[in-house]
N, CA, C and O atoms as a Maestro MAE file, in Angstrom:
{
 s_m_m2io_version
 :::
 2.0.0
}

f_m_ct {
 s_m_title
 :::
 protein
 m_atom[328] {
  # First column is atom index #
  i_m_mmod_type
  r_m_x_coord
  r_m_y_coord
  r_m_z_coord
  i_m_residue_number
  s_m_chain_name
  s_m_pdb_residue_name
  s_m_pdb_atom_name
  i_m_atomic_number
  :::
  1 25 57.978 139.210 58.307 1 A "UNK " " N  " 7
  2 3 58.498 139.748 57.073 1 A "UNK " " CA " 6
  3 2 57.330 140.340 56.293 1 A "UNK " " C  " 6
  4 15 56.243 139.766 56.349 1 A "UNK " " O  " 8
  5 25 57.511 141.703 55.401 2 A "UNK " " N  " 7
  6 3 55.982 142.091 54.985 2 A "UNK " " CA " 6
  7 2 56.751 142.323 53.767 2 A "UNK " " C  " 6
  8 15 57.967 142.483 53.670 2 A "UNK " " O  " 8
  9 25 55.737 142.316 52.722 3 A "UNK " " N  " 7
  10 3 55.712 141.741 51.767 3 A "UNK " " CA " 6
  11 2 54.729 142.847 50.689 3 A "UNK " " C  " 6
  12 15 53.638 143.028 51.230 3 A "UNK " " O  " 8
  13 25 54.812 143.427 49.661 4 A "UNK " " N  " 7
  14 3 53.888 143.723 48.531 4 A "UNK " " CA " 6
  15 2 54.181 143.520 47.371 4 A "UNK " " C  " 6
  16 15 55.307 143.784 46.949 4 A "UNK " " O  " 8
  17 25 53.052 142.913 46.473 5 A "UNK " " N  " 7
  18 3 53.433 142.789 45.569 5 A "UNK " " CA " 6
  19 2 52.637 143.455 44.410 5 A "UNK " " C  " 6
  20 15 51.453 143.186 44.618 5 A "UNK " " O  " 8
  21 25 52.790 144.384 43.012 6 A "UNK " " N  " 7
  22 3 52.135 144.533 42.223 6 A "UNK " " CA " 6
  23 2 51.877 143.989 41.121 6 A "UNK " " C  " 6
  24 15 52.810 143.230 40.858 6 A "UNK " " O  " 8
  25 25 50.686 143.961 39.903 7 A "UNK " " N  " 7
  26 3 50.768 143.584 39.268 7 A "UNK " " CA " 6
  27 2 50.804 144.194 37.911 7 A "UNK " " C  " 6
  28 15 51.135 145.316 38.293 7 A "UNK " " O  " 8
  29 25 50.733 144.292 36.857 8 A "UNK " " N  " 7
  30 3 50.591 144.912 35.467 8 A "UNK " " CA " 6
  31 2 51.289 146.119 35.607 8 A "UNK " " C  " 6
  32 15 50.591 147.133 35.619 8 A "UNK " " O  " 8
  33 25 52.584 146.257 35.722 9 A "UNK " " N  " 7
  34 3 53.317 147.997 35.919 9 A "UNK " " CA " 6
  35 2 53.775 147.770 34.989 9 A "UNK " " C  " 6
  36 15 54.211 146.695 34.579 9 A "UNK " " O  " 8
  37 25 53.731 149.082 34.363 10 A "UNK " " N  " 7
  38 3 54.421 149.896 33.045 10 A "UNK " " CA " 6
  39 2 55.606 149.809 33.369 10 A "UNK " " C  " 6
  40 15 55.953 150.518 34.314 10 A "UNK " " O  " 8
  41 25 56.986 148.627 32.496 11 A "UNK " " N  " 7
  42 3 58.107 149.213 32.820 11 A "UNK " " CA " 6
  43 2 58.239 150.633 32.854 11 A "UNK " " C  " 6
  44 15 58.686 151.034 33.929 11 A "UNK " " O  " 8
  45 25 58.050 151.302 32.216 12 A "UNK " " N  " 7
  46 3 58.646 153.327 31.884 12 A "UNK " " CA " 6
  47 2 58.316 153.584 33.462 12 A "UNK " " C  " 6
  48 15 59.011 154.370 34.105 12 A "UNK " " O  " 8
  49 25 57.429 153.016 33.945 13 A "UNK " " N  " 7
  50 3 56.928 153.639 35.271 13 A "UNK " " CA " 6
  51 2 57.934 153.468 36.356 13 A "UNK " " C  " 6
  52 15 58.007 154.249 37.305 13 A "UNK " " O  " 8
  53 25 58.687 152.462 36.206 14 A "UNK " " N  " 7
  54 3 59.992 152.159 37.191 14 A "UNK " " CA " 6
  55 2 60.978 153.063 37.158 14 A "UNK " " C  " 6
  56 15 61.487 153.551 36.149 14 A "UNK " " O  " 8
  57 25 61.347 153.368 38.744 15 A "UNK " " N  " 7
  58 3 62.766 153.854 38.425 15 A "UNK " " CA " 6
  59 2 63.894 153.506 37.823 15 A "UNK " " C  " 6
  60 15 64.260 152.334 37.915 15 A "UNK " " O  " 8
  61 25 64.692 154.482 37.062 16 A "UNK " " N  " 7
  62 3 65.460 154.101 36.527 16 A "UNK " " CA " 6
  63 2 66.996 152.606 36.380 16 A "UNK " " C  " 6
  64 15 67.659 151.995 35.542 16 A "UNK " " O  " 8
  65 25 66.840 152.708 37.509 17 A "UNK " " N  " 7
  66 3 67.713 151.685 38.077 17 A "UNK " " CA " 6
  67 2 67.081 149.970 37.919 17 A "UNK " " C  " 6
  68 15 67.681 148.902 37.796 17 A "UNK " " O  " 8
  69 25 65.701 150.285 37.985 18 A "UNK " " N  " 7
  70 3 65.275 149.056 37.839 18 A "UNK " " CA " 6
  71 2 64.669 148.363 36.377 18 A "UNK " " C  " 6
  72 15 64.443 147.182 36.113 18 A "UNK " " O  " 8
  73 25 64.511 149.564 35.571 19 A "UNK " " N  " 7
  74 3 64.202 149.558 34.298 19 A "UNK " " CA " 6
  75 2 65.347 149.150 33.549 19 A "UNK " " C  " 6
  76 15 65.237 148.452 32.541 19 A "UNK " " O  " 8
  77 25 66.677 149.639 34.090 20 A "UNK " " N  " 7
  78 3 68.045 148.795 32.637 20 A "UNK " " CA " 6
  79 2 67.963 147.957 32.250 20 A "UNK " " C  " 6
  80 15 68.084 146.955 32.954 20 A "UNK " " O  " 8
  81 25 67.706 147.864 30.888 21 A "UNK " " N  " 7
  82 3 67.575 146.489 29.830 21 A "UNK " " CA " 6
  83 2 66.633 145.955 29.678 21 A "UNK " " C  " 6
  84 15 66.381 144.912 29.076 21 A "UNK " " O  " 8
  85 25 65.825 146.869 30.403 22 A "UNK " " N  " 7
  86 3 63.610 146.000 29.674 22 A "UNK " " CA " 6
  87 2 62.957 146.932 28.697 22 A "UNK " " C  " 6
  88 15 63.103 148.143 28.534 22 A "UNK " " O  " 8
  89 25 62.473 146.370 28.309 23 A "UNK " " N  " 7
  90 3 61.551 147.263 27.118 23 A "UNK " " CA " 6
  91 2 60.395 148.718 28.321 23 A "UNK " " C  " 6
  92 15 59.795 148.436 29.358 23 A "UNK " " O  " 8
  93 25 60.436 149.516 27.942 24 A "UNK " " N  " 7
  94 3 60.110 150.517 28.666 24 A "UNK " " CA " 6
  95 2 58.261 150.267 28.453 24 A "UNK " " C  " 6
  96 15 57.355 150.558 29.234 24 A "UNK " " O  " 8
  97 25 58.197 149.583 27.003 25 A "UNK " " N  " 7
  98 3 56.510 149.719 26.427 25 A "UNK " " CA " 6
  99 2 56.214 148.142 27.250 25 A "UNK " " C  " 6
  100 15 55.038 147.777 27.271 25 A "UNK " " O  " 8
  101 25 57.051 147.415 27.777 26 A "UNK " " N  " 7
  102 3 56.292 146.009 28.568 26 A "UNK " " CA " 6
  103 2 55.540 146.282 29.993 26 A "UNK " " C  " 6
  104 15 55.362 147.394 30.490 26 A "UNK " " O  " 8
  105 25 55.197 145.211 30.462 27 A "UNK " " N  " 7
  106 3 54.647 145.276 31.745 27 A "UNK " " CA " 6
  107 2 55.457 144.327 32.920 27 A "UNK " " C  " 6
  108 15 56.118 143.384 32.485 27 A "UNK " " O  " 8
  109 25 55.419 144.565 34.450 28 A "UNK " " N  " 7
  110 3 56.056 143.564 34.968 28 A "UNK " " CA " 6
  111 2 55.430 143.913 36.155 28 A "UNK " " C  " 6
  112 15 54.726 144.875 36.461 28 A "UNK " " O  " 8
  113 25 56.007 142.497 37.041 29 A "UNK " " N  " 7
  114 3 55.151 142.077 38.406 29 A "UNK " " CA " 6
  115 2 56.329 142.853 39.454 29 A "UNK " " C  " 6
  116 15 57.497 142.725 39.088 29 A "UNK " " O  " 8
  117 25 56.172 143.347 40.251 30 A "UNK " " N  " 7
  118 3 56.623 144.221 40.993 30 A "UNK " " CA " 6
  119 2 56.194 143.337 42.608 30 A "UNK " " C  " 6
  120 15 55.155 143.333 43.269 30 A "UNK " " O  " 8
  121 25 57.808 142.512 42.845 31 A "UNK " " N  " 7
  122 3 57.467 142.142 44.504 31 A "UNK " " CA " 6
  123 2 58.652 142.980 45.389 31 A "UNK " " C  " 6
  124 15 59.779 143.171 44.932 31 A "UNK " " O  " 8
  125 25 58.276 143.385 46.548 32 A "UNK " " N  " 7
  126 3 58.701 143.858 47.695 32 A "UNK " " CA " 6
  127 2 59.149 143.439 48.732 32 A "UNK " " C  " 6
  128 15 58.465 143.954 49.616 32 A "UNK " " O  " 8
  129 25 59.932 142.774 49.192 33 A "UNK " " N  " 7
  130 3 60.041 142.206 50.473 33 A "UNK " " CA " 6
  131 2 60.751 142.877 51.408 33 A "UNK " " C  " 6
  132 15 61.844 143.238 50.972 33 A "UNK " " O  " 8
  133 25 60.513 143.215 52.667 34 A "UNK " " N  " 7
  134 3 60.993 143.918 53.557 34 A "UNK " " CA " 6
  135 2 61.991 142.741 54.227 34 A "UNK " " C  " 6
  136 15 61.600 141.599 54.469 34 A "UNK " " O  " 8
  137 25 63.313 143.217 54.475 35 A "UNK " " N  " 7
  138 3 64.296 141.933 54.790 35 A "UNK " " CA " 6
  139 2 64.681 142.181 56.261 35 A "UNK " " C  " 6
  140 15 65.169 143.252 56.621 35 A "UNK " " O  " 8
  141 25 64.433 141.097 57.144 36 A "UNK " " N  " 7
  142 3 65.090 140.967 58.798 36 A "UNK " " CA " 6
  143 2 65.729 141.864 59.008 36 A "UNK " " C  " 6
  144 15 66.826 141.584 58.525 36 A "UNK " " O  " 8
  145 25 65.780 142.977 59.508 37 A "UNK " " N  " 7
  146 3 66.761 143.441 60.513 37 A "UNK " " CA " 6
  147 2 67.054 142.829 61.759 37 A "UNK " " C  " 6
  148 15 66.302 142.824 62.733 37 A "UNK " " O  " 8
  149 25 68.491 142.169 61.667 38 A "UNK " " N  " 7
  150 3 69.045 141.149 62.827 38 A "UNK " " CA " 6
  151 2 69.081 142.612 64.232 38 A "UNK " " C  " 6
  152 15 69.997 142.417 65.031 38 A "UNK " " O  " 8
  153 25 68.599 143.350 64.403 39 A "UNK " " N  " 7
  154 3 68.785 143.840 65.239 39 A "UNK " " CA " 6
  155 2 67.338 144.180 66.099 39 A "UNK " " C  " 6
  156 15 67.021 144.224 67.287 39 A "UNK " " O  " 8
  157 25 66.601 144.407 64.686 40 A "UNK " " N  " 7
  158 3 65.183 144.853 64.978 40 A "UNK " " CA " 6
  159 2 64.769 143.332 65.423 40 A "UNK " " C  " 6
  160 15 63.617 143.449 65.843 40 A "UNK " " O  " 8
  161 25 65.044 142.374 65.497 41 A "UNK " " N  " 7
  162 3 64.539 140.833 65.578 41 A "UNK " " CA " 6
  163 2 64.820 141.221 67.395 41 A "UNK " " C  " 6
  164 15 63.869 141.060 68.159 41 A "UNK " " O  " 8
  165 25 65.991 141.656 67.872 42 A "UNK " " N  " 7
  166 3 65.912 141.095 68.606 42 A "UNK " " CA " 6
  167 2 65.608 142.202 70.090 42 A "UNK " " C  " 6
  168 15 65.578 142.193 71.321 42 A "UNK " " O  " 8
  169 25 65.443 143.012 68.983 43 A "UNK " " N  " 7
  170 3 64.586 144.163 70.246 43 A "UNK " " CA " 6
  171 2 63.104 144.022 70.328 43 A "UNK " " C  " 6
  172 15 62.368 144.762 70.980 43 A "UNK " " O  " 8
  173 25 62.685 142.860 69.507 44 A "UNK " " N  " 7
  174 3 61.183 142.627 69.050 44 A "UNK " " CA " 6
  175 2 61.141 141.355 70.329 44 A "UNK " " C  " 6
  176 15 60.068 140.914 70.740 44 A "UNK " " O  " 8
  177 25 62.481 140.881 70.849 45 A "UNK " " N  " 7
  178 3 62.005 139.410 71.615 45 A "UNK " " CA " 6
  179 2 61.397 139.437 72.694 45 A "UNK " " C  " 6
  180 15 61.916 140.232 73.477 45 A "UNK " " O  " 8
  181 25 60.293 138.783 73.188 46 A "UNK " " N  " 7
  182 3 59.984 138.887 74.784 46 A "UNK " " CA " 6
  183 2 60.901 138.867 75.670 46 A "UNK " " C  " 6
  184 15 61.803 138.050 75.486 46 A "UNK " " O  " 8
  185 25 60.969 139.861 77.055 47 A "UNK " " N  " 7
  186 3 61.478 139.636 78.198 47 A "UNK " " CA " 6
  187 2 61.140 138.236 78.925 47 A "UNK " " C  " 6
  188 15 60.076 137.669 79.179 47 A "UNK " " O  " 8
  189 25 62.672 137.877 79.184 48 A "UNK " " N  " 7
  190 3 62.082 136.934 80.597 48 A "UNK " " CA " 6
  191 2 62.061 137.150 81.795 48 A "UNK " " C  " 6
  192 15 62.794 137.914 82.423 48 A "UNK " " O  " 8
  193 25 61.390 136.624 82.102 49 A "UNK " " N  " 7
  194 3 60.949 137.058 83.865 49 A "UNK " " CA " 6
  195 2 62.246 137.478 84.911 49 A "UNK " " C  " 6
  196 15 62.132 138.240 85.870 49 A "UNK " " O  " 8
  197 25 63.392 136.851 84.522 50 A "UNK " " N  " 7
  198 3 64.075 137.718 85.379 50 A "UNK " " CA " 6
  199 2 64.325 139.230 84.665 50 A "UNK " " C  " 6
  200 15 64.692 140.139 85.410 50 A "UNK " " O  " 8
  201 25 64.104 139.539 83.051 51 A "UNK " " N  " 7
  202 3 64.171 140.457 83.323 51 A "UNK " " CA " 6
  203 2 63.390 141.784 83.771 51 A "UNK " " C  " 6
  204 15 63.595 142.952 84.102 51 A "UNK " " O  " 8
  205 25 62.546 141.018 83.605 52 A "UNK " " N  " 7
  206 3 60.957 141.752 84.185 52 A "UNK " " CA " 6
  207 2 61.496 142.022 85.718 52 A "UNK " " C  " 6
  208 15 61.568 143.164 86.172 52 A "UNK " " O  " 8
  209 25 61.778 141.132 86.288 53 A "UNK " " N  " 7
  210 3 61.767 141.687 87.487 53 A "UNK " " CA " 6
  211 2 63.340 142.344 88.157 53 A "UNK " " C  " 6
  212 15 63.659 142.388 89.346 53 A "UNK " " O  " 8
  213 25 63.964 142.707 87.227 54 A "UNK " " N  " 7
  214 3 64.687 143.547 86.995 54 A "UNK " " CA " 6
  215 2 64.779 145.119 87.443 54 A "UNK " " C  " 6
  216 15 65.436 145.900 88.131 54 A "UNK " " O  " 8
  217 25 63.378 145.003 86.349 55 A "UNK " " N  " 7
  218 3 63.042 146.337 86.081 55 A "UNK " " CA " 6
  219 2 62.180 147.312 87.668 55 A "UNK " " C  " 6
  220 15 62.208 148.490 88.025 55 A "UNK " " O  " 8
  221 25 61.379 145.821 88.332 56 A "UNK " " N  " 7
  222 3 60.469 146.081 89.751 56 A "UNK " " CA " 6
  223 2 61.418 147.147 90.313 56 A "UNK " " C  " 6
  224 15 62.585 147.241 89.932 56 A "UNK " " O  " 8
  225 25 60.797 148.040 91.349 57 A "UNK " " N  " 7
  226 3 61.589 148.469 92.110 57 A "UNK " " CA " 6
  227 2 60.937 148.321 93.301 57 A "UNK " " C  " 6
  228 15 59.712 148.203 93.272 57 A "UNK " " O  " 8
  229 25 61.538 148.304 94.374 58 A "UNK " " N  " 7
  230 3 61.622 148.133 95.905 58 A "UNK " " CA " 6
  231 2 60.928 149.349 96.582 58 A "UNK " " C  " 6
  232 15 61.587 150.091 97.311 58 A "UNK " " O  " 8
  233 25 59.766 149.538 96.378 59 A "UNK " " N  " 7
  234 3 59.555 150.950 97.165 59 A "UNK " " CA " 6
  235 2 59.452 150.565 98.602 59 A "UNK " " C  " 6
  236 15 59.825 151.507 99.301 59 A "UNK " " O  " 8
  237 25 59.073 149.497 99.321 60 A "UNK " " N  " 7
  238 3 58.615 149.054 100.456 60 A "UNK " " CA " 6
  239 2 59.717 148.601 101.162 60 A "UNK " " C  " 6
  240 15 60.462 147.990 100.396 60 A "UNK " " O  " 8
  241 25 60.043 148.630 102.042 61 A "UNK " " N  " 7
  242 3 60.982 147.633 102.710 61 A "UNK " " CA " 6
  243 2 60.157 147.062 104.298 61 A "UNK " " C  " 6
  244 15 60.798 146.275 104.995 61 A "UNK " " O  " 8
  245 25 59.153 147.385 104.634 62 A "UNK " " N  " 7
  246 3 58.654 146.462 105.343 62 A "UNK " " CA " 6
  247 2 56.853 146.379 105.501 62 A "UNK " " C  " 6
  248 15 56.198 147.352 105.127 62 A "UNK " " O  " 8
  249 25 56.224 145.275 106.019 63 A "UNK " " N  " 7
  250 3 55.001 145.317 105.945 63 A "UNK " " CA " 6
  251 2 54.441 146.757 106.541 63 A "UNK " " C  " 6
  252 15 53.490 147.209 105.904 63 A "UNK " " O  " 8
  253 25 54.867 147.501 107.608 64 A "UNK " " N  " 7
  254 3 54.444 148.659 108.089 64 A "UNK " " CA " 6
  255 2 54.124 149.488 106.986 64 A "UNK " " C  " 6
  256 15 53.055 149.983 106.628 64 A "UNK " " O  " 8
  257 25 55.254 149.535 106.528 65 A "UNK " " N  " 7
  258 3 55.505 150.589 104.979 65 A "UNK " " CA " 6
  259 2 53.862 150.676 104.157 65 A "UNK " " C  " 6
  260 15 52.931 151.477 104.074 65 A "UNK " " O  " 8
  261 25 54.278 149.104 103.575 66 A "UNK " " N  " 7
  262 3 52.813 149.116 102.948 66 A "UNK " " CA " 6
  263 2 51.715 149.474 103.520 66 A "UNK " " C  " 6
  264 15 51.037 150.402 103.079 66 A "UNK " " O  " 8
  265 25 51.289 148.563 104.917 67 A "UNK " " N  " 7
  266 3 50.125 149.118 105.669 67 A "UNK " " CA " 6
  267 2 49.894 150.449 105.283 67 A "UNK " " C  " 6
  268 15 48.877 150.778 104.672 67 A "UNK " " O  " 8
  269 25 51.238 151.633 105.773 68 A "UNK " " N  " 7
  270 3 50.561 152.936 106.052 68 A "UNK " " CA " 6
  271 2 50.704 153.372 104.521 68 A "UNK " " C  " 6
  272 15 49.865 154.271 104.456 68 A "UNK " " O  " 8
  273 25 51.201 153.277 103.418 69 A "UNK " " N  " 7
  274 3 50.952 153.114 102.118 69 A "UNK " " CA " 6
  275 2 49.645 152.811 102.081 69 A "UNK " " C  " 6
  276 15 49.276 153.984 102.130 69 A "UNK " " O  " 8
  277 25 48.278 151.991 102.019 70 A "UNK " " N  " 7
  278 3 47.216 151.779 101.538 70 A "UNK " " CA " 6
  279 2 46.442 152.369 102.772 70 A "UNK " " C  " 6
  280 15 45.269 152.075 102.539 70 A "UNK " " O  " 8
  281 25 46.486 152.999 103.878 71 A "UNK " " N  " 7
  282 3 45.950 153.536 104.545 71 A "UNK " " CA " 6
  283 2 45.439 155.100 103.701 71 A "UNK " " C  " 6
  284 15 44.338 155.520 103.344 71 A "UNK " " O  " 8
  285 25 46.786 155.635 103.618 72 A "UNK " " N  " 7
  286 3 46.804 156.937 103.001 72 A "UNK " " CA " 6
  287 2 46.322 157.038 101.771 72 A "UNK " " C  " 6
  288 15 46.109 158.136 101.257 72 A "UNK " " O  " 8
  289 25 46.083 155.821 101.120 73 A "UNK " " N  " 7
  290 3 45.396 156.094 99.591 73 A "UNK " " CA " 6
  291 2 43.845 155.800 99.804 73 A "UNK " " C  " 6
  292 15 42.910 156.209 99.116 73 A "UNK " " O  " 8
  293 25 43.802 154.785 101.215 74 A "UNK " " N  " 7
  294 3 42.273 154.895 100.741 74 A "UNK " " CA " 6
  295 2 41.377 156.106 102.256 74 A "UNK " " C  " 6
  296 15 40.196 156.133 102.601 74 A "UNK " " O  " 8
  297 25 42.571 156.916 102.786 75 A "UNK " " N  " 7
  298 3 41.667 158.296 103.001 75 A "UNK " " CA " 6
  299 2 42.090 159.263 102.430 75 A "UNK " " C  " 6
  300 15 41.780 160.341 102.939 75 A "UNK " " O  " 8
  301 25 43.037 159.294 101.043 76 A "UNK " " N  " 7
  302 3 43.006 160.347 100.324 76 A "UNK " " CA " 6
  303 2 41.486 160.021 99.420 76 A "UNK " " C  " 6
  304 15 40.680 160.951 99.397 76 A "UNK " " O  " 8
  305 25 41.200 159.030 98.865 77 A "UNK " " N  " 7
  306 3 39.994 158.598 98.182 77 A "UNK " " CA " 6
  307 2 38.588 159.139 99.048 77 A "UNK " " C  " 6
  308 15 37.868 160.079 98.710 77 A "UNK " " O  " 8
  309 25 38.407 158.174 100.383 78 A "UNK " " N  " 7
  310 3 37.775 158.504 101.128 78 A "UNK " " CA " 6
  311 2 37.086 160.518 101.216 78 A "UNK " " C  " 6
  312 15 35.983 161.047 101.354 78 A "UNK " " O  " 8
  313 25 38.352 160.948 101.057 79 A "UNK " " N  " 7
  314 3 38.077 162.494 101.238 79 A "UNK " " CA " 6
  315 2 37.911 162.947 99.479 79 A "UNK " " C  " 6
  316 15 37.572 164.052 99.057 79 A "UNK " " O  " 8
  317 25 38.200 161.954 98.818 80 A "UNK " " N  " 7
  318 3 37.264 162.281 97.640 80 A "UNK " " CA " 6
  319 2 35.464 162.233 97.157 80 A "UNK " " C  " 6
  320 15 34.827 162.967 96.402 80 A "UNK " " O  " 8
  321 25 35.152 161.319 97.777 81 A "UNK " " N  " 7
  322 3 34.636 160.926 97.580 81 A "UNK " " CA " 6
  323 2 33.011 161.445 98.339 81 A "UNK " " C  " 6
  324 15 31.898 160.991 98.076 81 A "UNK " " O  " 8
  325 25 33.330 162.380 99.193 82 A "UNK " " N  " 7
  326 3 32.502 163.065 100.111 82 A "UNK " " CA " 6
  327 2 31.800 164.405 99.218 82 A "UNK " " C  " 6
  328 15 31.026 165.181 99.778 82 A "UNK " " O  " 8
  :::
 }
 m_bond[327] {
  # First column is bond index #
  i_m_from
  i_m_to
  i_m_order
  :::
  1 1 2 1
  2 2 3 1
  3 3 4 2
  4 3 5 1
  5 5 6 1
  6 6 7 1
  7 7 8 2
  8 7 9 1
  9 9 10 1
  10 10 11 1
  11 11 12 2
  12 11 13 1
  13 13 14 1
  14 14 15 1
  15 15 16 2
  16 15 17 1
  17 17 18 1
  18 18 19 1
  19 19 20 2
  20 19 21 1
  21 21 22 1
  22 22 23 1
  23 23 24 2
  24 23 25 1
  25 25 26 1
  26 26 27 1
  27 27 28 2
  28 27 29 1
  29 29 30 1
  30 30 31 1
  31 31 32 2
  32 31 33 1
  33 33 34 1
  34 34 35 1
  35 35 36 2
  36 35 37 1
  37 37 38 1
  38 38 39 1
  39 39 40 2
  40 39 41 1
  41 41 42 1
  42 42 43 1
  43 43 44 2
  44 43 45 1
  45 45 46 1
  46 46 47 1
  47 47 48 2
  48 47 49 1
  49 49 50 1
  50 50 51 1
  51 51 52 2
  52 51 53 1
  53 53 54 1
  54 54 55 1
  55 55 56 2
  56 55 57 1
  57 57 58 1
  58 58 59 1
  59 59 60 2
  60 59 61 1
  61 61 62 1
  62 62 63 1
  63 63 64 2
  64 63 65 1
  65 65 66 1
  66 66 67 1
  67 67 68 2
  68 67 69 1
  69 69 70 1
  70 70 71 1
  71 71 72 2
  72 71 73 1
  73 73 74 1
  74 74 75 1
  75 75 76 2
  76 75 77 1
  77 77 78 1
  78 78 79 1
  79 79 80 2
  80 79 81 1
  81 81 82 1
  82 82 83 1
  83 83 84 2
  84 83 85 1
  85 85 86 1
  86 86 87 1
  87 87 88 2
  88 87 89 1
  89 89 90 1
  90 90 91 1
  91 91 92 2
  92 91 93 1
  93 93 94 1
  94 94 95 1
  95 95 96 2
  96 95 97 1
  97 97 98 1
  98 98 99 1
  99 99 100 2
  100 99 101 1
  101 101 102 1
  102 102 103 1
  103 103 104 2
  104 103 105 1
  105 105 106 1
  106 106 107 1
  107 107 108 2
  108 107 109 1
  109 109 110 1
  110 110 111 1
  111 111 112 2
  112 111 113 1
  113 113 114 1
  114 114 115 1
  115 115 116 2
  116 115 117 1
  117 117 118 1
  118 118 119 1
  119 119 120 2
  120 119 121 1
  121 121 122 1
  122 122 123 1
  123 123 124 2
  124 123 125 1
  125 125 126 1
  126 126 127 1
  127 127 128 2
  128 127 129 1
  129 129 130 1
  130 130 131 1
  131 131 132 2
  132 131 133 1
  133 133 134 1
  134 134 135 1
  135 135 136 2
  136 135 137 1
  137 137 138 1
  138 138 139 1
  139 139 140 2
  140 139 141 1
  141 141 142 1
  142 142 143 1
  143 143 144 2
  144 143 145 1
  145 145 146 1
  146 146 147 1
  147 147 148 2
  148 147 149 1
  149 149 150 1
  150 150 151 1
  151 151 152 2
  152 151 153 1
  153 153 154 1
  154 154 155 1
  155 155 156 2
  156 155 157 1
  157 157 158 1
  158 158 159 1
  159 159 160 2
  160 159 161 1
  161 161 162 1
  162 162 163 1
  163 163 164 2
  164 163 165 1
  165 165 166 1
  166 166 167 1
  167 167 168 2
  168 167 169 1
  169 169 170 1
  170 170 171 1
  171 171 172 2
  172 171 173 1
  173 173 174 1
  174 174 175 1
  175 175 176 2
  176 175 177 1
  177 177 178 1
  178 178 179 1
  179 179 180 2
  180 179 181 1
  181 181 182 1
  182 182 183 1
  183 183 184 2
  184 183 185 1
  185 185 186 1
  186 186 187 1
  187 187 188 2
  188 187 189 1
  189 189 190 1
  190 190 191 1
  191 191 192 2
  192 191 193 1
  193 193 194 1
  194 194 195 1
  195 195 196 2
  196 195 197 1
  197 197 198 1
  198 198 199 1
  199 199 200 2
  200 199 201 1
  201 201 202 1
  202 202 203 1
  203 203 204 2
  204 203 205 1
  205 205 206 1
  206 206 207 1
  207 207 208 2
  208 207 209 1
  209 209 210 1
  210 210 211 1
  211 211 212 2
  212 211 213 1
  213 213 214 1
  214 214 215 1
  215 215 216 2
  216 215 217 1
  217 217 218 1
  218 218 219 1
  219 219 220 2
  220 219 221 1
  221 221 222 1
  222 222 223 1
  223 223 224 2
  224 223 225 1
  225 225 226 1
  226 226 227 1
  227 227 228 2
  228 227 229 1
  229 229 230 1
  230 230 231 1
  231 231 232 2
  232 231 233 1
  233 233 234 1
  234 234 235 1
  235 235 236 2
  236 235 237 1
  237 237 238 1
  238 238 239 1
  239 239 240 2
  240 239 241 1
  241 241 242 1
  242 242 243 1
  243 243 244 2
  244 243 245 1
  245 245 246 1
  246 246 247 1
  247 247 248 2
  248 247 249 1
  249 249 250 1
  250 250 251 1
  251 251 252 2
  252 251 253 1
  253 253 254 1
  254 254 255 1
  255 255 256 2
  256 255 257 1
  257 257 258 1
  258 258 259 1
  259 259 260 2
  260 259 261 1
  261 261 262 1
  262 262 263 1
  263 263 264 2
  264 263 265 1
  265 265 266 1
  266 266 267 1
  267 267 268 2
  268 267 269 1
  269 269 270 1
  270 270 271 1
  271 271 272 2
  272 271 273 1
  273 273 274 1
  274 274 275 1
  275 275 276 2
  276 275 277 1
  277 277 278 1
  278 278 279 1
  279 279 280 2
  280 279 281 1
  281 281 282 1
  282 282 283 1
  283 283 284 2
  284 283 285 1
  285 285 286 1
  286 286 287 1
  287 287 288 2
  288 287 289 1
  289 289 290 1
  290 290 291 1
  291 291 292 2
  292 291 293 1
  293 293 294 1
  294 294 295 1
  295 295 296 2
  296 295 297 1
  297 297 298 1
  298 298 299 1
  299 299 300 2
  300 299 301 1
  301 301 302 1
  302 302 303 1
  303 303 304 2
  304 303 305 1
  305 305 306 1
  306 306 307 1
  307 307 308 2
  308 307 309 1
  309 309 310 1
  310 310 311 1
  311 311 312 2
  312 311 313 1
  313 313 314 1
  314 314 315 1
  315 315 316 2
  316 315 317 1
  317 317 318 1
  318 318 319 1
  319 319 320 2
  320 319 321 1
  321 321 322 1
  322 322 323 1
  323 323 324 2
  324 323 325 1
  325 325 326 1
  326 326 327 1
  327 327 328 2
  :::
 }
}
């Protein structure tokens, strides 16, 4: 929750809405509080691991796969590197 607060404000300096019925020549403490959004709470929550792995995708379907997967990256590198 975030929060500001001021101190010594010129009522006159307030918007109108918040000024009805104070002396315009006083001073006042000015707090802010930003309030929960029940929605924003809960797009803020950690994933759990199943849904993490949810998200994985399957590029491999067998050890061959991979093998020739890290073959080809390390002589595309290899031929960088010359």
């Amino acid at each position: 929750m975030n929060k500001v607060v001021k101190h010594h404000i010129p009522v006159g300096d307030l918007p109108e809405h918040l000024r009805e019925g104070l002396d315009p020549r006083a001073f006042a403490t000015v707090e802010v509080t930003v309030e929960a959004d029940a929605k924003a709470v809960d797009d803020e929550a950690p994933m759990t691991l199943d849904e993490i792995f949810a998200f994985r995708q399957n590029n491999f379907s067998s050890l061959e796969e991979i093998d020739a997967y890290v073959r080809s990256i390390r002589e595309e590198w290899s031929h960088r590197e010359r």
